[in-house]
Backbone atoms as SQL, in Angstrom:
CREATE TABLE atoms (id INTEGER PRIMARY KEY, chain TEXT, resi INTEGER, resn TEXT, atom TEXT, x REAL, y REAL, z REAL);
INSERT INTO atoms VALUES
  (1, 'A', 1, 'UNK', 'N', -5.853, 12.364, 11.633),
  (2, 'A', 1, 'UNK', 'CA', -5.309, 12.891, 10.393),
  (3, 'A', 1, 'UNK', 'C', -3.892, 12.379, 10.144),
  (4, 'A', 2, 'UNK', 'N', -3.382, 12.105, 11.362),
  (5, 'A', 2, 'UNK', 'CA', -1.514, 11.693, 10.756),
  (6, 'A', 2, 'UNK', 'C', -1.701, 10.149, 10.290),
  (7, 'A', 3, 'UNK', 'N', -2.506, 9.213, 10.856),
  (8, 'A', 3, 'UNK', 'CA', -2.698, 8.293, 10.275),
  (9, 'A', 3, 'UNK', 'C', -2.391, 7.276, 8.881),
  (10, 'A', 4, 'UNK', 'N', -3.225, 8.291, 8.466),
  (11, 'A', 4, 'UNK', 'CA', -3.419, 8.536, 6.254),
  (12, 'A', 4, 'UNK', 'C', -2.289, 9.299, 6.058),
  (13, 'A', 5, 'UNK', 'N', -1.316, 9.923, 6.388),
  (14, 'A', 5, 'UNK', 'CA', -0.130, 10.587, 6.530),
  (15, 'A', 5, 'UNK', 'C', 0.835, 9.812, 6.369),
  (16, 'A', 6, 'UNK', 'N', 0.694, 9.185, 7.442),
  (17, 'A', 6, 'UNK', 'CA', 1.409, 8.014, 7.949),
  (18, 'A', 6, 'UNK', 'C', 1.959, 7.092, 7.185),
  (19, 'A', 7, 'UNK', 'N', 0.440, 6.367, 6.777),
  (20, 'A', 7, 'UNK', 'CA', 0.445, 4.714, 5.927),
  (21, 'A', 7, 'UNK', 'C', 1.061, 5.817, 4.490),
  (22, 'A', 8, 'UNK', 'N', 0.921, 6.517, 4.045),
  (23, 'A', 8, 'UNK', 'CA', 1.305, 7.179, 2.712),
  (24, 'A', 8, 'UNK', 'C', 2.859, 7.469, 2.748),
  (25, 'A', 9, 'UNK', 'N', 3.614, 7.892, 3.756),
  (26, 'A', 9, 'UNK', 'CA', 4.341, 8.114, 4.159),
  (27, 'A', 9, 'UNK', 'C', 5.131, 6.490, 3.959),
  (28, 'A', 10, 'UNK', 'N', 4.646, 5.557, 4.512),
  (29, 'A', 10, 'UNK', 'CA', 5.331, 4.593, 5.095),
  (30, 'A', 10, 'UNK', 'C', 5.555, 3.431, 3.178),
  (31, 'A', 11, 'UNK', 'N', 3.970, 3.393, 2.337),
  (32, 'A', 11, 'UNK', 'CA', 3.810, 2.991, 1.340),
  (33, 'A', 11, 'UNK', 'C', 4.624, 3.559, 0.322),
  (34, 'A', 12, 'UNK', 'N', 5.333, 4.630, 0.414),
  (35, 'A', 12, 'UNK', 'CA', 6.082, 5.362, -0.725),
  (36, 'A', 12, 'UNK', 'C', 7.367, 5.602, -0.548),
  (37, 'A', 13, 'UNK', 'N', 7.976, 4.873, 0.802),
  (38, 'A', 13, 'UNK', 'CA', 9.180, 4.790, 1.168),
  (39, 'A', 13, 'UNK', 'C', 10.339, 3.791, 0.104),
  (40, 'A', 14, 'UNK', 'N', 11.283, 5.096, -0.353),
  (41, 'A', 14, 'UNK', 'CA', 12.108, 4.890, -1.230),
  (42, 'A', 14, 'UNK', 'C', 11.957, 5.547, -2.562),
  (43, 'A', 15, 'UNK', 'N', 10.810, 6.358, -2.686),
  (44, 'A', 15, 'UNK', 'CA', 10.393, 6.931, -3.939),
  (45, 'A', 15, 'UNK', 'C', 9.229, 7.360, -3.510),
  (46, 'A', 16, 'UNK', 'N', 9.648, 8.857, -2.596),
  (47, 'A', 16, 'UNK', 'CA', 8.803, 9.714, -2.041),
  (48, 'A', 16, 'UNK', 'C', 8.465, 10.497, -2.921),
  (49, 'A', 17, 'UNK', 'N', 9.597, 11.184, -3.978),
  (50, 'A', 17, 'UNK', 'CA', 9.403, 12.241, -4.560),
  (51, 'A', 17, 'UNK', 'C', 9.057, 11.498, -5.719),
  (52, 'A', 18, 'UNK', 'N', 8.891, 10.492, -6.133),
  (53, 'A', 18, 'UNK', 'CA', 7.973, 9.485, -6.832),
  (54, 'A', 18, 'UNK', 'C', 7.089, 8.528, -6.636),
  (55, 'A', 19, 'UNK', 'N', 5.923, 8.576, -5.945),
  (56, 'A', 19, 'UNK', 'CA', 5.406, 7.913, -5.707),
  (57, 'A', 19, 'UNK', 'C', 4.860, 6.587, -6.521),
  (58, 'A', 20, 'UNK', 'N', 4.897, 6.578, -7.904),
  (59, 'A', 20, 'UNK', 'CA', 4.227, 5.765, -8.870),
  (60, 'A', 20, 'UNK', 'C', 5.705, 4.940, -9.078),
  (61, 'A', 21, 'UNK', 'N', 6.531, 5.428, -8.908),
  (62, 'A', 21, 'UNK', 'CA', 7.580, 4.272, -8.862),
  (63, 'A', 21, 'UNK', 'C', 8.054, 3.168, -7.684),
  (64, 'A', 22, 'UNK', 'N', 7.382, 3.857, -6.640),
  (65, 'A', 22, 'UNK', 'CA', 6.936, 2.786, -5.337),
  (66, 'A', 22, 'UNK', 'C', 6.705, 1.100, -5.432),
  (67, 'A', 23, 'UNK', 'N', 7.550, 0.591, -5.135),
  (68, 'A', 23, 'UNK', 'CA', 6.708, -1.084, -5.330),
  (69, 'A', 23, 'UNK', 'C', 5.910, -1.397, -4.385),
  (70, 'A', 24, 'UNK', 'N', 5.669, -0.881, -3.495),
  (71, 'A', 24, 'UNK', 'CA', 4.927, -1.093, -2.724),
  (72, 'A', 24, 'UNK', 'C', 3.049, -0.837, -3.575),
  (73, 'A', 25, 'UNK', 'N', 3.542, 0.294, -3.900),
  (74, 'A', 25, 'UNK', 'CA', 2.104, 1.058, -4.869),
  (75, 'A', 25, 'UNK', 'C', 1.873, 0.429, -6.119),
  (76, 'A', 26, 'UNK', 'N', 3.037, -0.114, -6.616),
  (77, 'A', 26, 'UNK', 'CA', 2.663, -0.647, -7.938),
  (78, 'A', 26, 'UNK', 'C', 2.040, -1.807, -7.878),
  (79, 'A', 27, 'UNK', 'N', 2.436, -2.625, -6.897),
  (80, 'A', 27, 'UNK', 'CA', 1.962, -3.949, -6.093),
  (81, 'A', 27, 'UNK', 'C', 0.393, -3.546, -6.075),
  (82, 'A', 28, 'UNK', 'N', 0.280, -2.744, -5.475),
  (83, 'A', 28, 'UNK', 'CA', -1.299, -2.607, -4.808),
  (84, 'A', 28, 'UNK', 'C', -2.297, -2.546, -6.102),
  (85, 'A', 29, 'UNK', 'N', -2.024, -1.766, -6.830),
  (86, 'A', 29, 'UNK', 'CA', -2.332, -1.340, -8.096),
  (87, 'A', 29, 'UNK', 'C', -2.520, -2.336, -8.888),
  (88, 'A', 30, 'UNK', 'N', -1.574, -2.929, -8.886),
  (89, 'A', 30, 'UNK', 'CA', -1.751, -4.647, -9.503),
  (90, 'A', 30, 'UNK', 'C', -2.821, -5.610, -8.957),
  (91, 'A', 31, 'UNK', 'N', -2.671, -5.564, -7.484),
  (92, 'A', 31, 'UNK', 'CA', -3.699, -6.543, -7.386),
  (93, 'A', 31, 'UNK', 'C', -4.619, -5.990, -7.509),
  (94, 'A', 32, 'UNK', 'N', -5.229, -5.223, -7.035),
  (95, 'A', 32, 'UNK', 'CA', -6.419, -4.507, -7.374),
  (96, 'A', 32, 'UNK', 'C', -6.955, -4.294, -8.708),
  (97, 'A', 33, 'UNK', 'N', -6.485, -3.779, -9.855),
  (98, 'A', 33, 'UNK', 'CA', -6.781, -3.706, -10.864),
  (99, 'A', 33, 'UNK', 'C', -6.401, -4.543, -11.760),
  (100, 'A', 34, 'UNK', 'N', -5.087, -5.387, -11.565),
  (101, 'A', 34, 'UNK', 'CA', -4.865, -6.032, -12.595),
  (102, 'A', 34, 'UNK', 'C', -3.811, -5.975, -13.479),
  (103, 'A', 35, 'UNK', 'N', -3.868, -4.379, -13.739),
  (104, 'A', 35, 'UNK', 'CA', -2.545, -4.107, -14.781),
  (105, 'A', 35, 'UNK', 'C', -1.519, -4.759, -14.222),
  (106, 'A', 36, 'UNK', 'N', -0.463, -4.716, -15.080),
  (107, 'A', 36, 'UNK', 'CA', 1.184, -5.364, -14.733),
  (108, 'A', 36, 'UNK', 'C', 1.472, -4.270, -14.336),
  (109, 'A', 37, 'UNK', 'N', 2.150, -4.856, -12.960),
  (110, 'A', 37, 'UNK', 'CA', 3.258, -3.953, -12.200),
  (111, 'A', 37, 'UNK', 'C', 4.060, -2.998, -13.197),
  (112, 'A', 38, 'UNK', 'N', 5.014, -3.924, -13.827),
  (113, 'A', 38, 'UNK', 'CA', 6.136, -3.553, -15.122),
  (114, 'A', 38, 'UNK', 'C', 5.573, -2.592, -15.930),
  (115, 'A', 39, 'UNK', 'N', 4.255, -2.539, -16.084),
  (116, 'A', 39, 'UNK', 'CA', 4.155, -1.547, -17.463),
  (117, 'A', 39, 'UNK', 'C', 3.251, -0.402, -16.357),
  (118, 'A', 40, 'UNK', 'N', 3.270, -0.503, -15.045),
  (119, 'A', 40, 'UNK', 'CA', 2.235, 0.739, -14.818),
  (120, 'A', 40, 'UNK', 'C', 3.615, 2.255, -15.014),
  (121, 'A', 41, 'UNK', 'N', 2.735, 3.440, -15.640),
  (122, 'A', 41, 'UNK', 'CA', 3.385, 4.444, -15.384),
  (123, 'A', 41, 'UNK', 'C', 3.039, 5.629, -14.588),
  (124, 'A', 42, 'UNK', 'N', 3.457, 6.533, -14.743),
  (125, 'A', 42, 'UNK', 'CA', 3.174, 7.316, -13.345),
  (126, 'A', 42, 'UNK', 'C', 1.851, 8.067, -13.901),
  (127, 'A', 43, 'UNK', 'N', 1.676, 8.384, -15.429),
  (128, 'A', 43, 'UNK', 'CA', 0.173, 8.709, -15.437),
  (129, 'A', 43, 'UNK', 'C', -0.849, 7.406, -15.025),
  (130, 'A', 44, 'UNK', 'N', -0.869, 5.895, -15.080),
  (131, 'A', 44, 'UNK', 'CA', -1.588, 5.088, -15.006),
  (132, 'A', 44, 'UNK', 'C', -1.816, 5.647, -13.095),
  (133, 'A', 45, 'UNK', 'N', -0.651, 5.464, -12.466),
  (134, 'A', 45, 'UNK', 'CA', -1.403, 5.717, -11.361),
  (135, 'A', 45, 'UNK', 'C', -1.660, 6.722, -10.750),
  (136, 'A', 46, 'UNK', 'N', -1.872, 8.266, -11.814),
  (137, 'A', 46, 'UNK', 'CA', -2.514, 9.014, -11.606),
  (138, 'A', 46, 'UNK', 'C', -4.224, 8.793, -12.034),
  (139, 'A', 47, 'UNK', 'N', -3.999, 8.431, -12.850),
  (140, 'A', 47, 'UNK', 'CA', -5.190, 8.078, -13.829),
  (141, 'A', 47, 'UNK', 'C', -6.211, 7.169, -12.473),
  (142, 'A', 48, 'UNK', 'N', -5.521, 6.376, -12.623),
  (143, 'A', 48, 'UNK', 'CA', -6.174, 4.737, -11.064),
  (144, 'A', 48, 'UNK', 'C', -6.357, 5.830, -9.819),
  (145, 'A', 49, 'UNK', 'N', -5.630, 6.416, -9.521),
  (146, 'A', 49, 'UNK', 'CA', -5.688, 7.292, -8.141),
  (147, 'A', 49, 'UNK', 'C', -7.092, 8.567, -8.422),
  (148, 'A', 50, 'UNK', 'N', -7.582, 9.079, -9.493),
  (149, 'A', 50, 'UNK', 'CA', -8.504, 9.611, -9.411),
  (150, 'A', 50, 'UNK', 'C', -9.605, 8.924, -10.018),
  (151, 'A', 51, 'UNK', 'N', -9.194, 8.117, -10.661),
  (152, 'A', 51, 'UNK', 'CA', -10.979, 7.058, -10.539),
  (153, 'A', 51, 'UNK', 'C', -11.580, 6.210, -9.506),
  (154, 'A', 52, 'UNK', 'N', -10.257, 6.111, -8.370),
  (155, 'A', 52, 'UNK', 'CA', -10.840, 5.636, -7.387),
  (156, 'A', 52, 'UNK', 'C', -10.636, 6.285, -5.911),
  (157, 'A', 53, 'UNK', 'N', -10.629, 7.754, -6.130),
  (158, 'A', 53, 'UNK', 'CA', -10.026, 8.513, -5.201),
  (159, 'A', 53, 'UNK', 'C', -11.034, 8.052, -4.410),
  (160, 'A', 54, 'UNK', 'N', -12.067, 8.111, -4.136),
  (161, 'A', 54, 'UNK', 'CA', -13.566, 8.401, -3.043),
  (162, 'A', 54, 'UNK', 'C', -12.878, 6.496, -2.426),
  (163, 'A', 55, 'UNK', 'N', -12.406, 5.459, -2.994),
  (164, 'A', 55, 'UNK', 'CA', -12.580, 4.324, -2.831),
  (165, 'A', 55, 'UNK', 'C', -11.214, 4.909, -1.775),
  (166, 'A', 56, 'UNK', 'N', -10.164, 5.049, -2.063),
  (167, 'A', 56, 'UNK', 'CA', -8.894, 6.002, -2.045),
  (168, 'A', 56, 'UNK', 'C', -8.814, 6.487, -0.368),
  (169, 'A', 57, 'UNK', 'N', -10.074, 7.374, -0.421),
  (170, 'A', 57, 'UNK', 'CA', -10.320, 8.306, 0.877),
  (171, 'A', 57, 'UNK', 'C', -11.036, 7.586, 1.844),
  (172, 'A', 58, 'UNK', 'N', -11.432, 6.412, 1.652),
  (173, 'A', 58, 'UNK', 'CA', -12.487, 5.720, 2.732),
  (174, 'A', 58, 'UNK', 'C', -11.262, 4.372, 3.039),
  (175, 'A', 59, 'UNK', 'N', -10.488, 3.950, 2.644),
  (176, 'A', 59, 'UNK', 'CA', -9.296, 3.343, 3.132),
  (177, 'A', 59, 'UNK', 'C', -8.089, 3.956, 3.692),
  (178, 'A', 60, 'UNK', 'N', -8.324, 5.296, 3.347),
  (179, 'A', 60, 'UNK', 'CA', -7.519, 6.040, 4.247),
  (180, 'A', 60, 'UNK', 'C', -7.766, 6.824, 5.511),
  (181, 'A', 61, 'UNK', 'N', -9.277, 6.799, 5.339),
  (182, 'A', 61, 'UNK', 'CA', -10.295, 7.300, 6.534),
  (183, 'A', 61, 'UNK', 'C', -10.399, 5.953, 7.839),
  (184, 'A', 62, 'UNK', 'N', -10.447, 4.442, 7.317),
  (185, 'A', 62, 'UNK', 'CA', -10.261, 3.281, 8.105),
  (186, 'A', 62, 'UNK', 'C', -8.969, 3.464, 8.553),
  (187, 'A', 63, 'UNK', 'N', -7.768, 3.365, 7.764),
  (188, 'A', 63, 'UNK', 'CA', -6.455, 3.521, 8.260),
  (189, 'A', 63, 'UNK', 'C', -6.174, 4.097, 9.510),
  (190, 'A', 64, 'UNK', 'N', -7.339, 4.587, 8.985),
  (191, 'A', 64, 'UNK', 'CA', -7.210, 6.351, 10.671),
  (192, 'A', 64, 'UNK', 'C', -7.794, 5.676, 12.394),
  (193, 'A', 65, 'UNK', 'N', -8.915, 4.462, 11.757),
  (194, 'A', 65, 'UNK', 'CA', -9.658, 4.298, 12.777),
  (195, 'A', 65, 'UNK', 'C', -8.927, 3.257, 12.882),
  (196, 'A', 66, 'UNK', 'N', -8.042, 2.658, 12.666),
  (197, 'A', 66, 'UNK', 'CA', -7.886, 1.451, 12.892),
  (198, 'A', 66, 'UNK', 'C', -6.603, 1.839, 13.369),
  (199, 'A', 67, 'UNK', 'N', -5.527, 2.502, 13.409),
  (200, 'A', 67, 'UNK', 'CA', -4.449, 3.320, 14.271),
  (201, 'A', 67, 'UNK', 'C', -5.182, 4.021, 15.726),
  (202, 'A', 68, 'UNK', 'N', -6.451, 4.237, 15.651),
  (203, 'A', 68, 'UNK', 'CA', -7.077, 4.826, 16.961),
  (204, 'A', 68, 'UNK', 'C', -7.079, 3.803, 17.863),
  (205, 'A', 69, 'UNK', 'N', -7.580, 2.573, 17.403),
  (206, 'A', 69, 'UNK', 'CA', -8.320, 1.551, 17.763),
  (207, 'A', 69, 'UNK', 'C', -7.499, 0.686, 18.523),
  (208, 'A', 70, 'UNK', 'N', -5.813, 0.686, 17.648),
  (209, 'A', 70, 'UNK', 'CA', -4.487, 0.385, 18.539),
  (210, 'A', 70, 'UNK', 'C', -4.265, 1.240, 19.352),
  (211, 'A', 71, 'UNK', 'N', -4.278, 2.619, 19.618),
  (212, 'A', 71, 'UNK', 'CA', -4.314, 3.528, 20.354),
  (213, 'A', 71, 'UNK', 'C', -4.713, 3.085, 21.521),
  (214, 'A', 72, 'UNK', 'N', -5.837, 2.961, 21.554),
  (215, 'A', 72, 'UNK', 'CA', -7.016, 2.646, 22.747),
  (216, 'A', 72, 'UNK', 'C', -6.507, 1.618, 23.022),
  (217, 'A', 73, 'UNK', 'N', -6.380, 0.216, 22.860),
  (218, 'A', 73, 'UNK', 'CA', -6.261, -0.805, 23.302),
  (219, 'A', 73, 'UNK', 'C', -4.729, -0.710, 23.802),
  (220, 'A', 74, 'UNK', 'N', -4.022, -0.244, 23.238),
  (221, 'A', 74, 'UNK', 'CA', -2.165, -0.319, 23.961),
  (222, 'A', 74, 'UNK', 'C', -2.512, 0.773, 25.097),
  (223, 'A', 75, 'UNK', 'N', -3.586, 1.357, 25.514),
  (224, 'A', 75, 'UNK', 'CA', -3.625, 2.144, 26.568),
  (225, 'A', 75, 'UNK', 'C', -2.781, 3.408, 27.020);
C-alpha cells in the first residue's frame, strides 16, 4: 500500500496541495493523451483522472509489485 503512496507522493512533488499543476503530471497526461501540457487545467486532470481511474489503479497496483520485487531482490 505505501508504494502507490509513494510514486504519488514523489510525482506531485512541488505542488502537493496542487496536484494538476505538477509537471511531472502534466507531462504524463500529455503523453498519454495528447492534450498540451500548457493548456491542461486542473478540471482536465480531474476529468482524465476519472476516465481512466480503473487504468489509474492497475499502474498503481504494478507500482506496488514492482517496489516488492526490489524489495526481494536487495534482500
Amino acid at each position: 500500500m505505501l508504494a502507490p503512496l509513494r510514486f504519488l507522493w514523489n510525482a506531485t512533488r512541488g505542488s502537493r496541495l496542487r496536484p494538476w499543476r505538477s509537471a511531472y503530471i502534466l507531462w504524463r497526461i500529455e503523453t498519454y493523451s495528447g492534450m498540451h501540457a500548457d493548456r491542461i487545467t486542473g478540471r482536465d486532470v480531474l476529468r482524465f483522472t476519472w476516465r481512466e481511474r480503473w487504468k489509474l489503479l492497475r499502474f498503481l497496483r504494478w507500482t506496488a509489485e514492482m517496489d516488492q520485487k526490489e524489495a526481494r531482490e536487495d534482500g
